[in-house]
VODO-992538 format. One line per 8 residues: number of its first residue (from 1); their letters; for each residue z, x, y of N, C-alpha, C, O, CB. Coordinates in Angstrom, 1 decimal. Glycine has a CB too. Example, Ala and Ser with C-alpha at 12.3 -4.5 7.8 and 13.67 -1.06 7.14 Angstrom:
1> as> 7.8/13.2/-5.7/7.8/12.3/-4.5/7.8/13.2/-3.3/8.5/14.2/-3.3/9.0/11.3/-4.5  7.1/12.8/-2.2/7.1/13.7/-1.1/7.9/12.9/0.0/8.0/13.4/1.1/5.7/14.1/-0.6
//
This chain:
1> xxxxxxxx> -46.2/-79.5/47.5/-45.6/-78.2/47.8/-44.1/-78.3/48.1/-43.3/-77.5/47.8/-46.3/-77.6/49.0  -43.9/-79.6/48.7/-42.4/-79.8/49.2/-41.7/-79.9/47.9/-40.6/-79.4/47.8/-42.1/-81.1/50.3  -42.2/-80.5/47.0/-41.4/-80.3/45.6/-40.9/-79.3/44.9/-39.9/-79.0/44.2/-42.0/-80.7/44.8  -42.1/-78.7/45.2/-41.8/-77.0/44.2/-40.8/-76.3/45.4/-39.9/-75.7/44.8/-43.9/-75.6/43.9  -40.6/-76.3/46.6/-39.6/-75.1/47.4/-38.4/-75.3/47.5/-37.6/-74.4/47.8/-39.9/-74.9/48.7  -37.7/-77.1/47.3/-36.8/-77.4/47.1/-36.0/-77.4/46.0/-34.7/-77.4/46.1/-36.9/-78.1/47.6  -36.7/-77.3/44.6/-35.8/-77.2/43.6/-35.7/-75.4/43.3/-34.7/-74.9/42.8/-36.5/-78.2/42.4  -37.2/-74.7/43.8/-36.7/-73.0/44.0/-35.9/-72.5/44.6/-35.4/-71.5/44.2/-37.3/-72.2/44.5
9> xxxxxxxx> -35.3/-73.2/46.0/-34.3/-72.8/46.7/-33.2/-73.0/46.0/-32.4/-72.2/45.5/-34.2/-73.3/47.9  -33.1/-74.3/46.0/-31.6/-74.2/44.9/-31.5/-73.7/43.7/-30.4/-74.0/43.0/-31.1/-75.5/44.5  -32.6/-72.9/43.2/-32.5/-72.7/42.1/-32.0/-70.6/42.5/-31.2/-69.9/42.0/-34.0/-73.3/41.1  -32.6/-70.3/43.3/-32.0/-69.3/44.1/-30.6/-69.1/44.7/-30.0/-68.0/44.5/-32.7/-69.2/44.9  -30.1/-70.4/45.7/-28.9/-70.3/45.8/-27.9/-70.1/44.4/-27.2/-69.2/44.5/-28.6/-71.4/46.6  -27.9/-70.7/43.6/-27.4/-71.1/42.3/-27.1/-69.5/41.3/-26.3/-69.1/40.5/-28.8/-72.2/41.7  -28.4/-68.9/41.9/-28.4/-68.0/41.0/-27.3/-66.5/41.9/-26.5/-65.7/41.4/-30.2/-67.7/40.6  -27.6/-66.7/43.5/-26.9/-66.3/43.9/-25.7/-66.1/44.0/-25.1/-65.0/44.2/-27.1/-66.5/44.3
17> xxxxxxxx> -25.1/-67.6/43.6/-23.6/-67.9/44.0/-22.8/-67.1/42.1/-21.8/-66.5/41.7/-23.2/-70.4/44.4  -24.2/-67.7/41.4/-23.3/-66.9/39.8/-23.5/-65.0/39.7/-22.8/-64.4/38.8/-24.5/-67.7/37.9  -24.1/-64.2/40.4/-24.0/-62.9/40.8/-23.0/-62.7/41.6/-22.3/-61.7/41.3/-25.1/-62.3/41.4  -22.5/-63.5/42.5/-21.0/-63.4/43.5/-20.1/-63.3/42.7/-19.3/-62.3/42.8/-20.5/-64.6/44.4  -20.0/-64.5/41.6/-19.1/-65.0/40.5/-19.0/-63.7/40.0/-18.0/-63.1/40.4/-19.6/-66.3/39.5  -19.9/-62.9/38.9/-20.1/-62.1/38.1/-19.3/-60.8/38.8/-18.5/-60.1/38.2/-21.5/-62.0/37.8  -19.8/-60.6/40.1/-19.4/-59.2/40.7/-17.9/-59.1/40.7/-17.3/-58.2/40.1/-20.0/-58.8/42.2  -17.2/-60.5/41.5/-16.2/-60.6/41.2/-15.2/-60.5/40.2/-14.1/-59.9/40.3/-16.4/-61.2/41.5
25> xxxxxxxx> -15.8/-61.4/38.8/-15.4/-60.8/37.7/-15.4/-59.3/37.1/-14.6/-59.0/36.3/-15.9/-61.6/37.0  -16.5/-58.5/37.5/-16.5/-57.3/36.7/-15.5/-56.4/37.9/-15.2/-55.3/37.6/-18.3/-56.5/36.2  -15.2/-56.9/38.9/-14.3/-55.9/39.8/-12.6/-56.6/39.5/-11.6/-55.9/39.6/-14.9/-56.1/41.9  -12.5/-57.9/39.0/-11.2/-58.1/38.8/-10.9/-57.1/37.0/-9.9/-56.6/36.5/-11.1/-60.2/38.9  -11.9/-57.2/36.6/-11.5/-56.8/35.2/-11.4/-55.3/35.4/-10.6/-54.8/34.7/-12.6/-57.3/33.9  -12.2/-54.6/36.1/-11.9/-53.0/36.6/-10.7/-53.0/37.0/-10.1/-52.0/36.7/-12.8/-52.2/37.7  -10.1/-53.6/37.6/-8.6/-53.8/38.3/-7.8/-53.8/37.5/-6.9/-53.1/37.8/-8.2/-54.9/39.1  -7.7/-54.6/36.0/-7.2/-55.0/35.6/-7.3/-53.9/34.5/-6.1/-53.7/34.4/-7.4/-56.1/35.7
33> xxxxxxxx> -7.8/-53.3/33.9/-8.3/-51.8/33.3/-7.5/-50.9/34.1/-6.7/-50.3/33.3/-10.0/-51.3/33.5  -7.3/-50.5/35.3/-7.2/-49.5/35.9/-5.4/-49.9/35.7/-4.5/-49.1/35.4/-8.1/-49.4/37.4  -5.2/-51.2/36.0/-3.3/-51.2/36.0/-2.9/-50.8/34.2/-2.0/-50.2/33.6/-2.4/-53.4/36.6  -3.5/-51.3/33.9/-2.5/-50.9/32.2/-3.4/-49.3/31.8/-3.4/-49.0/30.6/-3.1/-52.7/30.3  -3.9/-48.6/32.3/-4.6/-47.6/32.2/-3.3/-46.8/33.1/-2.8/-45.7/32.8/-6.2/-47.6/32.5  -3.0/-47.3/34.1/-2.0/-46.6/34.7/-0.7/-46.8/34.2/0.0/-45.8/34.1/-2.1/-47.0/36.1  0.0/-48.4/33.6/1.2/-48.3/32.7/0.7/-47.6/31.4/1.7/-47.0/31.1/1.8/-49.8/32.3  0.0/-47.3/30.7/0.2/-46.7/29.2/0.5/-45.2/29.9/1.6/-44.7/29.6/-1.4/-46.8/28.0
41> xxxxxxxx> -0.2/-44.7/30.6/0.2/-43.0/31.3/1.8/-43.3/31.5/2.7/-42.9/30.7/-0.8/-42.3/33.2  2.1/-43.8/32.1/3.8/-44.3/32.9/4.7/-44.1/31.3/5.8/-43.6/30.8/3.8/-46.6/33.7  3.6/-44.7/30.9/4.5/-44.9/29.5/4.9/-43.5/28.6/6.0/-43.4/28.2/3.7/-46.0/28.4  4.0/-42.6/28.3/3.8/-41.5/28.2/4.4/-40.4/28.5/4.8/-39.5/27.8/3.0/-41.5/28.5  4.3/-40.7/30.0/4.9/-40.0/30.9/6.4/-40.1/30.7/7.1/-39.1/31.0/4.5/-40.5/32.1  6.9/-41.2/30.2/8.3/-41.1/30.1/8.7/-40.4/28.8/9.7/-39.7/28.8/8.8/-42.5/30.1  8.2/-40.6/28.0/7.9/-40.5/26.2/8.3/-38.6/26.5/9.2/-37.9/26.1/5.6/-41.0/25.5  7.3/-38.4/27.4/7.2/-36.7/27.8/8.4/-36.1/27.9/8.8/-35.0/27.5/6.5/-36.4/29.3
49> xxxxxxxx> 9.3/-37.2/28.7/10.5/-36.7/29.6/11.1/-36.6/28.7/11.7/-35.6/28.5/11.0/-37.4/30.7  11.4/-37.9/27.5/12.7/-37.9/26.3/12.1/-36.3/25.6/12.9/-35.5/25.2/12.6/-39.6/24.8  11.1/-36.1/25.6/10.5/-34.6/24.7/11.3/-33.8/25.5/11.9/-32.9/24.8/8.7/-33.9/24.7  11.5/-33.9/26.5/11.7/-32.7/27.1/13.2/-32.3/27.1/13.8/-31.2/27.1/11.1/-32.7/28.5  13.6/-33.6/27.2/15.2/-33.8/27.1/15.7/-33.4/25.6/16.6/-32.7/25.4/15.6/-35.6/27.4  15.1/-33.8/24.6/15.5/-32.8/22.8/15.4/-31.9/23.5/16.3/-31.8/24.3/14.5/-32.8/21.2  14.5/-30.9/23.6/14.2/-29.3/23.7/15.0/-29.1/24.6/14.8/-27.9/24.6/12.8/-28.7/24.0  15.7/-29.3/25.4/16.9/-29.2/26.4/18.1/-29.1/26.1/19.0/-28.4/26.5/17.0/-30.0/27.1
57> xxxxxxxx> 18.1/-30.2/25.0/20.0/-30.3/24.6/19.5/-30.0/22.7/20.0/-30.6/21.7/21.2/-32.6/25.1  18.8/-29.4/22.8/18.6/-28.7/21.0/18.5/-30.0/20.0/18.9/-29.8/18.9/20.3/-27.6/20.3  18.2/-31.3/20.4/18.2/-32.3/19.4/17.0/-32.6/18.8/15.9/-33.0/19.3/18.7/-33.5/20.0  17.3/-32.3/17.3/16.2/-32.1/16.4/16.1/-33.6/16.0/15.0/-33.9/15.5/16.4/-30.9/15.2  17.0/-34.5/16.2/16.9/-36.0/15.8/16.0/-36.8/16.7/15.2/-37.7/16.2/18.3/-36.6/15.9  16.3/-36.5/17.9/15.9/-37.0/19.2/14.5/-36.7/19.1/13.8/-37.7/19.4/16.6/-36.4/20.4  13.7/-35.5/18.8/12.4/-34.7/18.9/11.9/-35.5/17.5/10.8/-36.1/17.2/12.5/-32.8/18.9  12.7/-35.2/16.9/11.8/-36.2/15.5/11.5/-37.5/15.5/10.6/-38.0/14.9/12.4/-36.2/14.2
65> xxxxxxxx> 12.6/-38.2/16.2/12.7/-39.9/16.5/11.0/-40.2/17.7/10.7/-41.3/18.2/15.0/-40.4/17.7  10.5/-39.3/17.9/9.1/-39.4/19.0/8.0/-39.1/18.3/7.0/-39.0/19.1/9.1/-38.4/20.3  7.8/-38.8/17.1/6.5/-38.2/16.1/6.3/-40.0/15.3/7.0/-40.9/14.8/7.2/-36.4/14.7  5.2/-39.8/15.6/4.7/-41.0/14.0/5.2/-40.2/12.5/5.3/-39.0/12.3/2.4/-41.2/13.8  5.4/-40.8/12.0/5.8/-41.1/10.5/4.9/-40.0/9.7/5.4/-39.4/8.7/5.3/-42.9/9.9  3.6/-39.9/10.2/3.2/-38.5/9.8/2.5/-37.5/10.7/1.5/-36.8/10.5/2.4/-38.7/8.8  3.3/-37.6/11.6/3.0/-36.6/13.1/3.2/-34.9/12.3/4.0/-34.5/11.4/4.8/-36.9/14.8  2.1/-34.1/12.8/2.5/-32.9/12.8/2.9/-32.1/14.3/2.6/-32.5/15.4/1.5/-32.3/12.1
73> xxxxxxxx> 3.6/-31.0/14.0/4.3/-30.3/15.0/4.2/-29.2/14.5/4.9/-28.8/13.6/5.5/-30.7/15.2  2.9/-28.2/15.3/2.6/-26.8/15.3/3.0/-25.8/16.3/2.3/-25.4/17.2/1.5/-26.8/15.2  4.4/-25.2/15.9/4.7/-24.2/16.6/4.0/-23.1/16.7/3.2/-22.9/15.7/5.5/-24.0/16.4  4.1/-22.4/17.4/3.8/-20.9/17.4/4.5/-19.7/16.8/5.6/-19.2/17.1/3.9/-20.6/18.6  3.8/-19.2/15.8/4.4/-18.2/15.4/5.2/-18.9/14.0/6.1/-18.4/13.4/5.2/-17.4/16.6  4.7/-20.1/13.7/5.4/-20.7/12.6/5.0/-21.5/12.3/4.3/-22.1/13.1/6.4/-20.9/12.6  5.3/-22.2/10.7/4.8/-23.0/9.9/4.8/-23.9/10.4/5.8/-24.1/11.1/5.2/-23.2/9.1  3.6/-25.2/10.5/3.6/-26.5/11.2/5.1/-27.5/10.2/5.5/-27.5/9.0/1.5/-27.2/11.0
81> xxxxxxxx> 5.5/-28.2/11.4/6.4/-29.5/10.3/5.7/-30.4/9.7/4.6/-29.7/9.5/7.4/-30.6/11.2  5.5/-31.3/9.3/4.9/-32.1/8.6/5.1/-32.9/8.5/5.6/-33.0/7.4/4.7/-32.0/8.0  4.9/-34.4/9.1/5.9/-36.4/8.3/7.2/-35.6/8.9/7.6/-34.4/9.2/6.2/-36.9/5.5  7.5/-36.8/8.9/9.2/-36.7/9.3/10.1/-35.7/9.2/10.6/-35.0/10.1/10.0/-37.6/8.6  10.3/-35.7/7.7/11.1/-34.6/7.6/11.1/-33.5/7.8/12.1/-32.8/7.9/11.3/-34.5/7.0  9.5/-33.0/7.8/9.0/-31.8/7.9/9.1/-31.4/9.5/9.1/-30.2/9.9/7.6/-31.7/7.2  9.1/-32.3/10.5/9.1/-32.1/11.7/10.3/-32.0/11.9/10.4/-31.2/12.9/8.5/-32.8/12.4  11.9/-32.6/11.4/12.9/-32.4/11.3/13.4/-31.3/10.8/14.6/-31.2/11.1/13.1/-33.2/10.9
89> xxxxxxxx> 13.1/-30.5/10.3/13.5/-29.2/9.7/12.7/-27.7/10.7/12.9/-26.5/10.9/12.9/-29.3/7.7  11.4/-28.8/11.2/11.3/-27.5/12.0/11.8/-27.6/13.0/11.6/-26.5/13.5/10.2/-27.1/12.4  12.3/-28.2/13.5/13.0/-28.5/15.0/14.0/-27.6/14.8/14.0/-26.5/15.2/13.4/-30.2/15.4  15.4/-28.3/13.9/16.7/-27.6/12.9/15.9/-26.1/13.2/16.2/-25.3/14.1/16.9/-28.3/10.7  15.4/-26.0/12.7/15.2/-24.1/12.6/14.9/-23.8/14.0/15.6/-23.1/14.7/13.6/-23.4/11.5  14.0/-24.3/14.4/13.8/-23.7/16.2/15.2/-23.7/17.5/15.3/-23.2/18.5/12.5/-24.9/17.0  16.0/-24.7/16.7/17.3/-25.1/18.0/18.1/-24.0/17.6/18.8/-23.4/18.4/18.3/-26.8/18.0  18.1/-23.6/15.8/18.7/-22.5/15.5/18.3/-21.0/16.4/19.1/-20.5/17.2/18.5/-22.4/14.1
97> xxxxxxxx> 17.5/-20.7/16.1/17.1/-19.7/17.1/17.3/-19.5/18.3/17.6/-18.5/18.8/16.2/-19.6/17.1  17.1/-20.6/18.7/16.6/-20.2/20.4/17.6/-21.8/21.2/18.2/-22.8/20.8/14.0/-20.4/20.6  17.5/-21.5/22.2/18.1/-22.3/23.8/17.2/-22.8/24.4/16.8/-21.9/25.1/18.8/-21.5/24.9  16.7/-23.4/24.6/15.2/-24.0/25.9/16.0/-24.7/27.3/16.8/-25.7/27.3/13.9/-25.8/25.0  15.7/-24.1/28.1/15.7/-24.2/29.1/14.4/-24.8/30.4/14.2/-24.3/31.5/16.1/-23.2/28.9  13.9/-25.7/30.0/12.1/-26.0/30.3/12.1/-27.0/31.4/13.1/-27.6/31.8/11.1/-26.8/28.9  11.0/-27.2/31.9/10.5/-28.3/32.7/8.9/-28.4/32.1/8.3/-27.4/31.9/10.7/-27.9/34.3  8.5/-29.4/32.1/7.2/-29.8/31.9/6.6/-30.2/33.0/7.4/-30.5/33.9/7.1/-30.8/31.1
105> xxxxxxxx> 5.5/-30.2/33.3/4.0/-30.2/34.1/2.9/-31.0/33.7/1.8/-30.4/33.5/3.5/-29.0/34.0  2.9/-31.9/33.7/1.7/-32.7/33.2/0.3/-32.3/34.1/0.2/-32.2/35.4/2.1/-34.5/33.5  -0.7/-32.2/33.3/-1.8/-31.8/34.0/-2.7/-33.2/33.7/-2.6/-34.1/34.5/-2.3/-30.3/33.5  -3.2/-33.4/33.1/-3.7/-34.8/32.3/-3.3/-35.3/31.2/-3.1/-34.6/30.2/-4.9/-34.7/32.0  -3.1/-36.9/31.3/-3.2/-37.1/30.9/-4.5/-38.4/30.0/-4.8/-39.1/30.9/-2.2/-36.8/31.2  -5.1/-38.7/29.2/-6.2/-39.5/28.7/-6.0/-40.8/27.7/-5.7/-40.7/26.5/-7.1/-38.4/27.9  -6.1/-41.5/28.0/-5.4/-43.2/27.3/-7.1/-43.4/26.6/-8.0/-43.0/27.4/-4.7/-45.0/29.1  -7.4/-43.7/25.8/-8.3/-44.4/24.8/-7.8/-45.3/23.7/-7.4/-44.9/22.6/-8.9/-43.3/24.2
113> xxxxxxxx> -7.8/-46.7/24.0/-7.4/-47.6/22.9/-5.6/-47.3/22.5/-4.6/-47.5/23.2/-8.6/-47.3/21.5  -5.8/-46.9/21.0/-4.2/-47.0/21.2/-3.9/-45.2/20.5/-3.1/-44.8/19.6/-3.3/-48.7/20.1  -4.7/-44.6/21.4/-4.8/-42.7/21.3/-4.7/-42.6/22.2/-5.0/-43.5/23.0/-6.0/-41.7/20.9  -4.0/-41.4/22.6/-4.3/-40.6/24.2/-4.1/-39.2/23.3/-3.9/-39.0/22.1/-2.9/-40.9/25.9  -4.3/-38.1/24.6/-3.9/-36.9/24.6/-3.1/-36.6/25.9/-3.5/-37.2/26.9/-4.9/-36.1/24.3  -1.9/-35.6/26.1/-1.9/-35.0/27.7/-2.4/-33.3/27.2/-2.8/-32.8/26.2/0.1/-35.1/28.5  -2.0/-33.0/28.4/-2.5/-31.3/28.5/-1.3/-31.4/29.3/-1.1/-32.2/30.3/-4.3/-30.6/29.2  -0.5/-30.6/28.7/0.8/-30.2/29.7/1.1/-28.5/29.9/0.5/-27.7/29.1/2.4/-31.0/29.0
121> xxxxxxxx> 2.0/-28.1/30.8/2.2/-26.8/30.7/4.4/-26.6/31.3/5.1/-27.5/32.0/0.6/-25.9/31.8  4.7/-25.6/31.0/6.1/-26.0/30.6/6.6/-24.0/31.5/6.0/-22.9/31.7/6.2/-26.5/28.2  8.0/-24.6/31.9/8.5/-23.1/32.4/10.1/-23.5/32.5/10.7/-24.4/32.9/7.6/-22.4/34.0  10.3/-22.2/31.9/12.0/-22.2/32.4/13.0/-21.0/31.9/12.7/-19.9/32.4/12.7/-23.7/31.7  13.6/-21.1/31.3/14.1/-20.0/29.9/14.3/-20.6/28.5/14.5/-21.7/27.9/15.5/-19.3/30.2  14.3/-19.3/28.4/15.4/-19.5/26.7/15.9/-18.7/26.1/15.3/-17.6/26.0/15.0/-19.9/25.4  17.1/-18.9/25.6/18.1/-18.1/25.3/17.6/-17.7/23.5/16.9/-18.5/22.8/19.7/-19.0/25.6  18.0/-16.6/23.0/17.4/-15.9/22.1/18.9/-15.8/21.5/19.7/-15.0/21.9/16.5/-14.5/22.5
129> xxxxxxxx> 19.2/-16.9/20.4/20.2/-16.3/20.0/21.0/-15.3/18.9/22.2/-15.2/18.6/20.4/-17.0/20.0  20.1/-14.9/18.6/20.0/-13.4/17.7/20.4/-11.9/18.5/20.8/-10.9/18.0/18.3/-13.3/17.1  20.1/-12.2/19.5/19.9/-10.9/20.8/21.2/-11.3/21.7/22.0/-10.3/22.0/18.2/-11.1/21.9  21.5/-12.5/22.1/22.3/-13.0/23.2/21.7/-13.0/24.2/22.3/-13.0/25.3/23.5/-12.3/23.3  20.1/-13.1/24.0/19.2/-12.7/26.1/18.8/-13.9/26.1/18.6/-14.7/25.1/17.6/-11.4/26.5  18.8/-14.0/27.7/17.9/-15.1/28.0/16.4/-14.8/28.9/16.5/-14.3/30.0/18.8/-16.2/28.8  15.4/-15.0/28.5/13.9/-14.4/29.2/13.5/-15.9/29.2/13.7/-16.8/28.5/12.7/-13.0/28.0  12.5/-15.5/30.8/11.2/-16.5/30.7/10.9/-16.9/29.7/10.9/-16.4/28.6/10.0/-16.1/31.1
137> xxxxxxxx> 10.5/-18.3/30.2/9.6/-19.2/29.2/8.6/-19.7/29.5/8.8/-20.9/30.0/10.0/-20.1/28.6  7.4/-19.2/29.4/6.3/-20.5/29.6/4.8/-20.5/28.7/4.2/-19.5/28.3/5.8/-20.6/31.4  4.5/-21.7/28.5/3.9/-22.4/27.7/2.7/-23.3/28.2/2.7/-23.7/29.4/5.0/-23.2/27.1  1.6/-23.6/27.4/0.7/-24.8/27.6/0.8/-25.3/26.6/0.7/-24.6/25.7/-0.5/-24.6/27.8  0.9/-26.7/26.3/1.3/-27.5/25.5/-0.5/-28.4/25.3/-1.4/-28.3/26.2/2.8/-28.3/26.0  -0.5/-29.1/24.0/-1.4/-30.3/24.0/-0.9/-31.4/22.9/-1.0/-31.3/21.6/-3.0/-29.8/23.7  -0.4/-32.1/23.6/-0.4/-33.5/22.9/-1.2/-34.3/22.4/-2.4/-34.2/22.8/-0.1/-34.3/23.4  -0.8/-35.6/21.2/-1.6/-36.2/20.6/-1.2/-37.3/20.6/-0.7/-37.3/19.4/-2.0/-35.9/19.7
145> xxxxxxxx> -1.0/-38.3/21.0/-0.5/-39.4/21.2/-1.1/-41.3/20.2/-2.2/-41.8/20.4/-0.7/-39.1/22.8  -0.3/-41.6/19.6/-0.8/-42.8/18.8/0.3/-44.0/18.9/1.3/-44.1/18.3/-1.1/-42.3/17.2  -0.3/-45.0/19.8/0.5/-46.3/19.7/0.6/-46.9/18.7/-0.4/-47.4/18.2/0.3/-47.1/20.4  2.0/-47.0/18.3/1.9/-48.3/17.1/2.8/-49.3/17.4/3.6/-49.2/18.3/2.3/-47.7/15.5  2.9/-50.0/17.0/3.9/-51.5/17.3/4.1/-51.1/18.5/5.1/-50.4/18.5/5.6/-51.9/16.5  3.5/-51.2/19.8/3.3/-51.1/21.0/4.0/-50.3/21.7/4.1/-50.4/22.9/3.3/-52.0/21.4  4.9/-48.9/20.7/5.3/-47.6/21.3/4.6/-46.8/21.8/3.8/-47.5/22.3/5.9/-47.0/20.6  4.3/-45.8/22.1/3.5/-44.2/22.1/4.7/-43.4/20.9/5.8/-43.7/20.7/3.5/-43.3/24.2
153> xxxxxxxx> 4.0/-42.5/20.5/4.5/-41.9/19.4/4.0/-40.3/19.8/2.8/-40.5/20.1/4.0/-42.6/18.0  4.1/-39.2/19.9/3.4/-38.2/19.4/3.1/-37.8/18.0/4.0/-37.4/17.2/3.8/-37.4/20.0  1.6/-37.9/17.8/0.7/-37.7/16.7/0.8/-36.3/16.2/1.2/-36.0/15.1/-0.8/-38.0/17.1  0.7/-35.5/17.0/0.2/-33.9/17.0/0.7/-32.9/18.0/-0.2/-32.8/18.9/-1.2/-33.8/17.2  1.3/-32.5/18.1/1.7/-31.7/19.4/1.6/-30.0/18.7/2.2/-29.6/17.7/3.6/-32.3/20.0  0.8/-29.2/19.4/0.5/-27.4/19.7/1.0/-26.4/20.9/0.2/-26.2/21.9/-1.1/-27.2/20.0  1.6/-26.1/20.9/1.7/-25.1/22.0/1.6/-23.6/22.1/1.6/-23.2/20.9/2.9/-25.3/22.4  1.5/-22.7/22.8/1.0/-21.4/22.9/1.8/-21.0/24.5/2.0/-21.6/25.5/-0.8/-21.3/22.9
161> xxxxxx> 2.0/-19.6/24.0/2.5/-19.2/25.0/1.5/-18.4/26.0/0.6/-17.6/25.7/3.6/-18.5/24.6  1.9/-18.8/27.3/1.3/-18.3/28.4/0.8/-16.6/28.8/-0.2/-15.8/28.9/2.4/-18.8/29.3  2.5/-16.7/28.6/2.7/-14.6/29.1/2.4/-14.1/28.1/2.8/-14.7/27.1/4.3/-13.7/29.3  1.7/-13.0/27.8/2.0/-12.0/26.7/3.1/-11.5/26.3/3.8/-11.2/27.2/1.4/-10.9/26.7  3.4/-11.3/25.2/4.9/-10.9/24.5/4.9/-9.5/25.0/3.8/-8.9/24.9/5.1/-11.0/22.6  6.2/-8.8/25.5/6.0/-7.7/25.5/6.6/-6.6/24.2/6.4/-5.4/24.3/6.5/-7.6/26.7
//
């Protein structure tokens, strides 16, 4: 009997000490998930800010230099851009028109592999330059986001306006 309890115990401690091992490991690797889950947002997050900074100082170069290669960009009340250039010419037409005046609002954002999306929402003015007015502005935006060569890029970007037009 003394044979069989001593090689069960250690076969119990043993098994013990590799569940310690294991827990340990799946809580260092959640840690370790959770920090680059928190730099890719950071990253994003900044990405957000250069967006916000074109639509600020009217730079249709700047706004197009942040789309993938075949990012679309669906304004409101107008033809989507399309690839590069097509997002470049809509920009050119929108800085023509109008002044932005904005701040962004991140509400979520969602990291998956090398996709995300944010949900943002946006307020400030803009100047109407056909009229010479400047009226509120605000907006809910949704992003589409695709890393490549270890940038963030926006894929897709939609926005809609908040207020009703009067």
């Amino acid at each position: 009997m003394k044979r069989l309890v001593v090689p069960a115990l250690t076969l119990v401690i043993l098994m013990s000490c590799g569940q310690k091992q294991n827990q340990e490991s799946n809580q260092l690797s959640k840690q370790k998930t959770e920090i680059m889950q928190k730099e890719e947002k950071q990253k994003i997050e900044n990405l957000l800010s250069k967006y916000e900074k074109s639509l600020n100082t009217s730079d249709a170069n700047l706004a197009q230099s942040l789309y993938t290669k075949d990012g679309v960009f669906m304004p409101t009340e107008a033809p989507s851009g399309i690839g590069s250039e097509g997002i470049l010419k809509s920009y050119e037409f929108v800085f023509s028109q109008i002044q932005l005046n904005i701040e962004f609002f991140i509400e979520e954002i969602q990291v998956e592999g090398n996709m995300a999306f944010a949900v943002t929402s946006s307020r400030g003015t803009v100047k109407i330059h056909a009229k010479a007015v400047e009226v509120p502005e605000t907006n809910r935006e949704l992003f589409v986001f695709e890393k490549i060569g270890g940038a963030w890029k926006i894929a897709r970007y939609m926005f809609n306006k908040t207020e009703p037009k009067e």
